[in-house]
N, C-alpha and C positions, 0 to 999 in steps of 0.2 A: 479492562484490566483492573482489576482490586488495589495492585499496589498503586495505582496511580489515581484510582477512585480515593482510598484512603487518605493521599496526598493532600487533594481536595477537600476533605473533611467531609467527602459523600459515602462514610459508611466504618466498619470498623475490621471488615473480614477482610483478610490478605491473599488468602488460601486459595489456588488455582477449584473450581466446581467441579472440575474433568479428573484431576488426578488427586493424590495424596501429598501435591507440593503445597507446602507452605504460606509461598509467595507465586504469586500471578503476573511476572512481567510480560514486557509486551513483547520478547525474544520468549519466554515460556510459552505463550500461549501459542505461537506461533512455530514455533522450532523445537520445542523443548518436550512439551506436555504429550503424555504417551498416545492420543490419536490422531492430534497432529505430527509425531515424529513417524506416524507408520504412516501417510499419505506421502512423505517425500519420495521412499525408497520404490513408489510404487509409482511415481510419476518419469518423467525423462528426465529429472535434475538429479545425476550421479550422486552417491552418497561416498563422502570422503571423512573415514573414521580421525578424527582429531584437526578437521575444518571444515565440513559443510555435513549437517547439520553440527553449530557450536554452539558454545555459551554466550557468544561477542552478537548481541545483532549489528553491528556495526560492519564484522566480521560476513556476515553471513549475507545483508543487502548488498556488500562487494560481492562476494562471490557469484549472488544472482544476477547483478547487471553486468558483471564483468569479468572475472576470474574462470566463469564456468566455461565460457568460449575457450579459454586455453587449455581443459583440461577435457572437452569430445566435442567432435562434429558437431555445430548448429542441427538441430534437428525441427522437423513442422511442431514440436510443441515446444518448445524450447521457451515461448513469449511468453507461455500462461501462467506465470507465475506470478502476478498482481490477482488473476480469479484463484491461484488456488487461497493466497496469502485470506484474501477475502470470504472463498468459501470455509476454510479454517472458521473462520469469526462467527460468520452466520452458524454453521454449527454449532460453536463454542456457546451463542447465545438461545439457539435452538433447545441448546441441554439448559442451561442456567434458567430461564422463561418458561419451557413449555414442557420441560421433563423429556425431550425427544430425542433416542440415542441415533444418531446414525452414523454409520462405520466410516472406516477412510476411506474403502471400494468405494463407496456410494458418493462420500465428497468428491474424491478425484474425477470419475461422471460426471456429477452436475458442474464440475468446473471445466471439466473438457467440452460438454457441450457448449455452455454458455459463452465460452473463449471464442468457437465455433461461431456462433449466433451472431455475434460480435463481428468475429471477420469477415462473414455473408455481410450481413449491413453494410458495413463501411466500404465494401467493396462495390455495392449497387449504389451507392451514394457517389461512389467515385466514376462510375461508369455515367453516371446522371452530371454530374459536373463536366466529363469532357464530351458530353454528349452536346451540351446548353453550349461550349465554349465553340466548337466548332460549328455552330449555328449562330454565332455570333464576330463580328468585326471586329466592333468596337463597346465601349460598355463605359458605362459612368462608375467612378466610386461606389456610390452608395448603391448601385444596383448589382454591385459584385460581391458587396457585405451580407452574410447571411442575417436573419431576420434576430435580433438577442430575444432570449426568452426571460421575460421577468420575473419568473416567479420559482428558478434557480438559482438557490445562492451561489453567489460567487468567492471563496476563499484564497486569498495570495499570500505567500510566507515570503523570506529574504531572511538571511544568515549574511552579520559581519566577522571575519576570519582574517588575523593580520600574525605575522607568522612568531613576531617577537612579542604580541599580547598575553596576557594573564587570565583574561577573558573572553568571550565571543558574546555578537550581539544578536538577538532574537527577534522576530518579529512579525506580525501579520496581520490582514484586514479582510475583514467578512460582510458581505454586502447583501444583506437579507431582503425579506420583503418588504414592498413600497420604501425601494431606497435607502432602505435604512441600512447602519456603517458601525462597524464595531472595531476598534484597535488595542492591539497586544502588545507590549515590548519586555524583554527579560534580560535578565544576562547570568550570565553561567560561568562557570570554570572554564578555562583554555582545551578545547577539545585535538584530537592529535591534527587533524586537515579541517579543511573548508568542506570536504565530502561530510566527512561528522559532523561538524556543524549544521548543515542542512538536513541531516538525519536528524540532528537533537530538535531541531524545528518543528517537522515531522509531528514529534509527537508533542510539543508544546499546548498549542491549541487545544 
């Protein structure tokens, strides 16, 4: 995102690379900006003129984990909404990088698949776990811990939210290669919940 590249003092351009907006937040690029707003109305997440797609990303991560249930049947696509948010991006940097347009039809595919892809895995993963389990009594700790991989980083955030504060607390730690440990802390305006705060987090880092 520009405006938050800007922030950083990594650059000077504000301006969304996709459209003719201005500013580049991280609710634009994702909700806002004209080939990300035509992939919604094309996927199974309903579009509701004056609160999904909005101006609020605040507004709008509720609605995706939680508001949308009240508003149509749970449907089998209903979860892909972390690969569209993401195939968004990869496009968004596809065009900015490599000059390569590709339309929303074609992101919501590659995001359907991959969603896909995803749930085949996890589900042979899971079939191999109770397969081992009932082949087995008994089991030691350490022989029920899967194997850590070291050479992905590992990222943790935490949000403090006290309901009579003026403030909230930010914070996070990144744990790179050969061990190495990076730490964050911020503090910010009083945000409306503990939900926002953990959003403001989000994008900290």
């Amino acid at each position: 995102m520009t405006v938050r590249l800007t922030f950083r003092h990594l650059g000077t351009d504000r301006s969304c690379p996709r459209c003719t907006s201005p500013l580049e937040s991280f609710n634009h690029l994702l909700f806002e900006c004209s080939p990300a707003l035509q992939v919604w109305p094309l996927s199974d997440y309903p579009s509701l003129p004056g609160y999904f797609p909005s101006i609020s990303i605040y507004q709008n991560m509720n609605f995706l984990f939680w508001k949308r249930k009240e508003v149509a049947p749970t449907g089998p696509q209903f979860n892909i909404f972390p690969w569209i948010c993401w195939y968004i991006w990869k496009v968004r940097n596809n065009k900015l990088f490599n000059g390569k347009v590709v339309s929303p039809l074609d992101t919501l595919q590659h995001t359907s698949l991959e969603a896909e892809c995803w749930r085949k895995a996890n589900e042979k993963d899971e079939e191999i776990e109770d397969s081992e389990d009932s082949g087995k009594d008994t089991f030691s700790e350490d022989e029920s811990m899967a194997p850590r991989i070291s050479h992905i980083p590992i990222c943790q955030i935490d949000a403090s939210w006290i309901d009579n504060s003026n403030v909230i607390g930010l914070g996070w730690s990144l744990e790179g290669h050969m061990s190495s440990q990076y730490f964050g802390i911020r503090a910010c305006s009083r945000s409306l919940s503990a939900l926002h705060a953990e959003m403001e987090n989000m994008r900290f880092p």
